[in-house]
Backbone bond lengths (Angstrom), bond angles and torsions (degrees), N, CA, C in turn:
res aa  C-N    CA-C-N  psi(-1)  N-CA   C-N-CA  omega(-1)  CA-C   N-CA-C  phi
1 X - - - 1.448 - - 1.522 108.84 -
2 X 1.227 111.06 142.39 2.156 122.18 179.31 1.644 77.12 -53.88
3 X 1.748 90.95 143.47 1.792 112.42 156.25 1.372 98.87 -54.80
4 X 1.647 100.77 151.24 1.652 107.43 150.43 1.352 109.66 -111.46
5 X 1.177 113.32 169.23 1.518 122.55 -165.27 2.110 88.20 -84.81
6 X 1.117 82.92 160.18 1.720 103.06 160.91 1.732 115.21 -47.25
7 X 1.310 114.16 -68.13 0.746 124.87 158.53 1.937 137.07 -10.50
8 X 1.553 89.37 -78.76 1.911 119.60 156.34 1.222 102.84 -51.05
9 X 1.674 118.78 -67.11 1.584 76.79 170.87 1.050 158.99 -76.24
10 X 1.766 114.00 -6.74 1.344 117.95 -176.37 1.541 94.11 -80.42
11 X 1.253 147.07 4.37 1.166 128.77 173.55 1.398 107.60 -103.29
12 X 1.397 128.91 -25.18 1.497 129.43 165.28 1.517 108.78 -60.87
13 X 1.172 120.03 -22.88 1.744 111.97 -170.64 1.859 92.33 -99.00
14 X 1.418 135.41 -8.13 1.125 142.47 -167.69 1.569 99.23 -75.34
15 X 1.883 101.66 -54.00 0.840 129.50 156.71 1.520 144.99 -14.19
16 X 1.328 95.53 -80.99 1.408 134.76 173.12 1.888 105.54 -48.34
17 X 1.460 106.35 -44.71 1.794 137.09 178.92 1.986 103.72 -52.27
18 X 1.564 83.63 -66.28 1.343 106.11 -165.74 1.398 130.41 -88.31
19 X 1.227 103.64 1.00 1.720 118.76 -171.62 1.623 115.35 166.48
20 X 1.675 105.10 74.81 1.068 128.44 172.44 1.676 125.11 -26.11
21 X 1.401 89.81 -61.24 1.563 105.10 179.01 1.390 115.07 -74.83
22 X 0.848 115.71 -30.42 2.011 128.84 172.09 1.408 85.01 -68.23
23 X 1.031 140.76 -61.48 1.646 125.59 -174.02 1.017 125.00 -59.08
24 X 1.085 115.57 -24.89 1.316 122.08 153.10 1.546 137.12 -63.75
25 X 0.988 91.80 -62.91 1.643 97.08 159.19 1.547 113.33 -46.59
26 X 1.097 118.50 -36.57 1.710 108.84 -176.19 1.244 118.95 -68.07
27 X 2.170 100.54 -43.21 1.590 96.77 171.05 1.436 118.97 -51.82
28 X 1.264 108.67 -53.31 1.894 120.95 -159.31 1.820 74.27 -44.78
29 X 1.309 129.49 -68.77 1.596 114.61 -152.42 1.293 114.18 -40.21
30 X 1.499 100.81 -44.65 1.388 108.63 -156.70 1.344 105.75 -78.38
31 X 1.453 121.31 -32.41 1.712 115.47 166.84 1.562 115.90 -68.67
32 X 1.233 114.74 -19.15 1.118 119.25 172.25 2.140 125.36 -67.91
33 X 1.575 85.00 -25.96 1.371 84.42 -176.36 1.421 119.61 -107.12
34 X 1.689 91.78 -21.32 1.577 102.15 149.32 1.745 142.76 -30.62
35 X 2.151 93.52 -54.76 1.019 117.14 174.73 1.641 132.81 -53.17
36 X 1.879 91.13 -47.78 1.462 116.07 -177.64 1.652 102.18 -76.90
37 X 1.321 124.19 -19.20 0.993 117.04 -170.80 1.490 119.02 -81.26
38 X 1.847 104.49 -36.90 1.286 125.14 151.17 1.643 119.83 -33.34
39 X 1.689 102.80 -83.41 1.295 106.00 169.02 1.276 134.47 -27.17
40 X 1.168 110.78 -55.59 1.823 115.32 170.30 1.530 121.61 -53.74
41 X 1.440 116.71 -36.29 0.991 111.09 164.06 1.649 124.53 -94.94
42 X 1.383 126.02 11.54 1.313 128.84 163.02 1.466 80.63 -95.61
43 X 1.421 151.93 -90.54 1.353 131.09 -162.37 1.872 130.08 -19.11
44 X 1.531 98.11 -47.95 1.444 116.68 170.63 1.472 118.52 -56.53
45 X 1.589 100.88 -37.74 1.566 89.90 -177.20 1.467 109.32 -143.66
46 X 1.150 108.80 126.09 1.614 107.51 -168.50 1.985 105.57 -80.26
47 X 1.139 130.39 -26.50 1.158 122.75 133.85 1.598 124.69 -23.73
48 X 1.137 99.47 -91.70 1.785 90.87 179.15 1.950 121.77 -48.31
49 X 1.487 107.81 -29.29 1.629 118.44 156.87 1.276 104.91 -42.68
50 X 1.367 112.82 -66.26 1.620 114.48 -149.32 1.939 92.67 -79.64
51 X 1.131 123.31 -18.46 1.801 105.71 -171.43 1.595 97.86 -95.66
52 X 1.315 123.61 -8.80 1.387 117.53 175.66 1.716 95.86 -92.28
53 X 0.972 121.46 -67.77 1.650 123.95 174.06 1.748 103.69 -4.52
54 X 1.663 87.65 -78.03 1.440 119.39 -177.35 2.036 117.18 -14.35
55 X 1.670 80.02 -39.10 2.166 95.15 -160.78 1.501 77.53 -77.09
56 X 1.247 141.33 -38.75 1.604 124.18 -159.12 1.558 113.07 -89.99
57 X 1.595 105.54 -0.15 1.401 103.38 166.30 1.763 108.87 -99.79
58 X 1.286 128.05 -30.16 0.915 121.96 -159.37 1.348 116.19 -156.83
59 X 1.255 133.18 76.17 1.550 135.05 -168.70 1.491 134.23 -12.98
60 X 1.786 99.56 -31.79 1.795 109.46 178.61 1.426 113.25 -80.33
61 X 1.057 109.99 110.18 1.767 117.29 163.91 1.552 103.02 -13.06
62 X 1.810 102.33 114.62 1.748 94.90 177.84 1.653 97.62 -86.03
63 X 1.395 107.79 157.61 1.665 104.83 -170.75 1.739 76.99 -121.68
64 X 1.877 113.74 128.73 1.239 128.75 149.92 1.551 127.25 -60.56
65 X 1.820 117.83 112.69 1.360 89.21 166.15 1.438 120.53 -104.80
66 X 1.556 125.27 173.05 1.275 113.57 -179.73 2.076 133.03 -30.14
67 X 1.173 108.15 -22.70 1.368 107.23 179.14 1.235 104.34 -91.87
68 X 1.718 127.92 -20.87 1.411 122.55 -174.09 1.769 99.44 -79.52
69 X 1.519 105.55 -14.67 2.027 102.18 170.24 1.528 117.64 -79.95
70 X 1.774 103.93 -21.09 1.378 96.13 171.82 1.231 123.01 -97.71
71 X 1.599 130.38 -12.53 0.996 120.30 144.08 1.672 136.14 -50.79
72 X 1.206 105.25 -25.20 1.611 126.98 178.73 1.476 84.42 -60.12
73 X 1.400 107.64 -84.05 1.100 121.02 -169.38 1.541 141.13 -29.27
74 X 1.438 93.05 -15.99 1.607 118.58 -162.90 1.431 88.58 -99.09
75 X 1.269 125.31 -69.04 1.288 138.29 -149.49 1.794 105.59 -73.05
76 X 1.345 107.17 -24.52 1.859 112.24 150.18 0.952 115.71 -57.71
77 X 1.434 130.10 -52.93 1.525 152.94 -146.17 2.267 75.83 -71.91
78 X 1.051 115.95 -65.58 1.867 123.37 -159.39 1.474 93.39 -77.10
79 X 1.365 129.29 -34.35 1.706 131.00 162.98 1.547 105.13 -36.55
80 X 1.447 114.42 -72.86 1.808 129.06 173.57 0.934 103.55 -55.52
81 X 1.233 170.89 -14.48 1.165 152.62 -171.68 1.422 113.67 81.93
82 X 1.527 121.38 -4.33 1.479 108.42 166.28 1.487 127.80 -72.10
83 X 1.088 122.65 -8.24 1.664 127.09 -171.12 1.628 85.38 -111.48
84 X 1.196 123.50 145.46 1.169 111.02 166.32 1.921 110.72 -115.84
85 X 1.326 104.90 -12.55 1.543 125.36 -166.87 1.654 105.95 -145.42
86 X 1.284 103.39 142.57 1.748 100.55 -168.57 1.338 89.61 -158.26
87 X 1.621 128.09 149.80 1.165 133.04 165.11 1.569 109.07 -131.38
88 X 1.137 144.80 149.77 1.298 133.80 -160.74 1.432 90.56 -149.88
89 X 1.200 134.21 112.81 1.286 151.97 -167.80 2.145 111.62 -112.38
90 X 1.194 108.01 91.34 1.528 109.46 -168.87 1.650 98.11 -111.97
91 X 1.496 101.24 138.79 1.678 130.71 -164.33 2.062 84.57 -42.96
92 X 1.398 125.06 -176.82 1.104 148.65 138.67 1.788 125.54 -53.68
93 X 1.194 109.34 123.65 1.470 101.82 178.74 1.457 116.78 87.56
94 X 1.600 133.62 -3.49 1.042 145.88 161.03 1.310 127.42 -81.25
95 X 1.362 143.10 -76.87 0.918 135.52 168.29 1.820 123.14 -32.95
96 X 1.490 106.37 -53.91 1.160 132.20 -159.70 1.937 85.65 -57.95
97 X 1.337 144.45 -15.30 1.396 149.84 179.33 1.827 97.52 -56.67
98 X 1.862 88.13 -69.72 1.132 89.69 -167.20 1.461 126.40 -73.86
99 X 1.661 121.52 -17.26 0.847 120.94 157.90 1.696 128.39 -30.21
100 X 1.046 81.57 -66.73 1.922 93.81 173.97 0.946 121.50 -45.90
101 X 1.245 132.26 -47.02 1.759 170.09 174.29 1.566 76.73 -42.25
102 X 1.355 118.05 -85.96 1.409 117.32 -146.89 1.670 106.18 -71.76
103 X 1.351 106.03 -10.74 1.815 112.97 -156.69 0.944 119.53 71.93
104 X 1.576 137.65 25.50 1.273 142.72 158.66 1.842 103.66 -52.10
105 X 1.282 95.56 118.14 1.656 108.13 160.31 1.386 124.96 -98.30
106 X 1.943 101.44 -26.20 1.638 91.99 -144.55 1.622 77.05 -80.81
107 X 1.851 98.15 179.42 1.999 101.77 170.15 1.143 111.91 -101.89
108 X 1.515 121.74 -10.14 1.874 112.22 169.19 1.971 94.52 -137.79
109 X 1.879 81.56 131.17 1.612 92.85 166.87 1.317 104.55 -126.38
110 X 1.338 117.22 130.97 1.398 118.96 159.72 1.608 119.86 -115.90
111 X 1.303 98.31 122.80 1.448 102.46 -172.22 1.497 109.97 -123.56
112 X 1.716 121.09 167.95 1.793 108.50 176.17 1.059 114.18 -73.33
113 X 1.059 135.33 166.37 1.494 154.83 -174.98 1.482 93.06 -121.81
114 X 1.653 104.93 124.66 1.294 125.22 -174.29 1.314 115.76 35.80
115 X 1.585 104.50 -145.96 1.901 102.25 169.78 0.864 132.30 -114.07
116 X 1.773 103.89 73.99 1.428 91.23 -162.80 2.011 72.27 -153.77
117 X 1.015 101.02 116.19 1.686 114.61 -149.77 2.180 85.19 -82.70
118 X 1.091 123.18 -19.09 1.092 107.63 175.25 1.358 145.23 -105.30
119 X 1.410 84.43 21.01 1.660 110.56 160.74 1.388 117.78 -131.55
120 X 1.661 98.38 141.92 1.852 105.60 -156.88 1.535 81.03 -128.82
121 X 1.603 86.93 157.75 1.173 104.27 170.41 1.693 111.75 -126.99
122 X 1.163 96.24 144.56 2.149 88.57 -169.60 1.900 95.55 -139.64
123 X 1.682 99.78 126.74 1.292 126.91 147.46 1.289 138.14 -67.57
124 X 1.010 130.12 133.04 1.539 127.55 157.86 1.541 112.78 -116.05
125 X 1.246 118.83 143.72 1.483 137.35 169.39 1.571 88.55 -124.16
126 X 1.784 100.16 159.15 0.991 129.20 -164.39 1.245 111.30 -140.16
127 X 1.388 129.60 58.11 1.645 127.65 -175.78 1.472 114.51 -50.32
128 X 1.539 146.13 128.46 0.872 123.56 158.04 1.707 108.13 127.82
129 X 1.286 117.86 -152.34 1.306 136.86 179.93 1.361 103.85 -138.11
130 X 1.812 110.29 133.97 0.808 128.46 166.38 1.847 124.77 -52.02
């Protein structure tokens, strides 16, 4: 949540004293605008999506390296409508980490890409030996 000033808070706890339910109501706003404020910018940037995502899969700070920005980068690029076709080709034994991580079982997911419901994006995993 944005800091509040010193101030804000001594009037939220004034608050909080003097009119329980009014304090309430102020939080719900303020988590409320918090939220949307969040959202807009996980919508805006699938970077900041994917490093907040990231904390609910796995508690350790994920650290981006340069190819995880051009993949970002790519997968905006097919979000906008400038890429229209993309293939993303990852070594053996990689994906299949995070798979697990998330509990992914199935071997193809296709899901939308951003908000724009008419572009999908589809995985394959490969359990096993060829």
């Amino acid at each position: 949540m944005t800091a509040l000033t010193e101030e804000r808070k001594r009037k939220l706890n004034w608050l909080r004293r003097k009119d329980p339910e009014g304090y309430r109501e102020v939080l719900d706003v303020l988590f409320e605008f918090e939220r949307r404020s969040q959202r807009s910018e996980y919508e805006d940037s699938f970077r900041s999506f994917v490093l907040r995502a990231w904390s609910e899969v796995d508690p350790t700070p994920l650290s981006l390296s340069p190819f995880h920005d051009v993949l970002i980068e790519h997968l905006e690029m097919v979000a906008r409508g400038e890429i229209r076709s993309l293939i993303i080709n990852a070594p053996p034994r990689t994906r299949g980490q995070i798979a697990d991580r998330l509990g992914a079982f199935s071997e193809l997911a296709v899901v939308p890409l951003g908000n724009r419901p008419d572009v999908r994006a589809a995985g394959h995993h490969l359990r096993g030996q060829l």
